[in-house]
C-alpha positions in Angstrom: 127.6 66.6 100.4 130.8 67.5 101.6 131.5 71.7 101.7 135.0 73.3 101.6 135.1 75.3 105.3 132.6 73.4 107.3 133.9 70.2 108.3 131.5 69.8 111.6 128.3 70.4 109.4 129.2 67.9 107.3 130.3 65.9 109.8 127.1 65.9 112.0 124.7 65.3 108.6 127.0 62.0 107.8 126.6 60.7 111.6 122.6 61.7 111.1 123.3 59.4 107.8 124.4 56.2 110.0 122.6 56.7 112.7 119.6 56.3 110.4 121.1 53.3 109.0 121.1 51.9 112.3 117.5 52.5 113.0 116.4 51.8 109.7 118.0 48.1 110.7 117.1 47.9 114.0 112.8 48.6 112.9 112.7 47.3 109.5 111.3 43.8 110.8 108.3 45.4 112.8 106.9 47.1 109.4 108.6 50.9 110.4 110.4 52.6 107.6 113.0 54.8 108.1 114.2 57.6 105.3 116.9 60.1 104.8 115.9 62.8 102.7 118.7 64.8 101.3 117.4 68.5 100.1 119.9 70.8 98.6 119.6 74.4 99.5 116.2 75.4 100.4 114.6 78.5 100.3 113.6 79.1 103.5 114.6 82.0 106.6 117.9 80.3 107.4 119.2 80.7 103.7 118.1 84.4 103.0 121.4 85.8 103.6 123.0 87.8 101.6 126.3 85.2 100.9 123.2 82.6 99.1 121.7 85.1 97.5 123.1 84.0 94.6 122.3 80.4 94.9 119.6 78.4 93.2 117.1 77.5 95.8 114.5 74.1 95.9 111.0 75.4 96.9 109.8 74.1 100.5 107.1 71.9 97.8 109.8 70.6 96.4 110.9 68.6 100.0 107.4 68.0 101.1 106.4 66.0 97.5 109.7 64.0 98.2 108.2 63.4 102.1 104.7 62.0 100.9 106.1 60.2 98.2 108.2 58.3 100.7 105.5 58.0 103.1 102.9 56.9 99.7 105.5 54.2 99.1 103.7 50.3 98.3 103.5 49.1 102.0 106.5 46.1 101.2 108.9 49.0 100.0 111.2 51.1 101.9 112.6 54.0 100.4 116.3 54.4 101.8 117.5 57.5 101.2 116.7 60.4 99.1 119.3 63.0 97.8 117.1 65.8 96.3 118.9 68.8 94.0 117.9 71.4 92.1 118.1 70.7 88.3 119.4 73.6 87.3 122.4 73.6 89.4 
């Protein structure tokens, strides 16, 4: 997601976006899957400053049940990309 004042942040996740894309393409035909996951803001050391602490937060859980469900996925199923918010935003 883009955000007003940081134009290289977003910029770097986006290329991180293709280059996945790229891999993702470039594997897929020898059985390796390749997924983005997408977590809002997460509660972790790098977002307890005092300009989020406003901010509603995902849990750490919250990204690690989105990592084994993509990793749980039906062996002939690749799960792309995963943009994961918090509900209550």
């Amino acid at each position: 997601r883009a955000w007003v004042g940081a134009g290289a942040y977003t910029a770097s996740k986006f290329g991180v976006m293709g280059l996945s894309d790229t891999l993702r393409e470039e594997v897929r035909g020898r059985g390796i899957r390749v997924t983005d996951i997408l977590p809002g803001m997460v509660d972790t050391a790098m977002t307890d400053l005092p300009e989020f602490a406003e901010r509603v937060k995902l849990d750490t859980d919250d990204v690690v049940s989105m990592v084994l469900a993509a990793l749980t996925a039906a062996p002939h199923a690749m799960v792309k990309r995963i943009d994961l918010r918090n509900l209550s935003v």
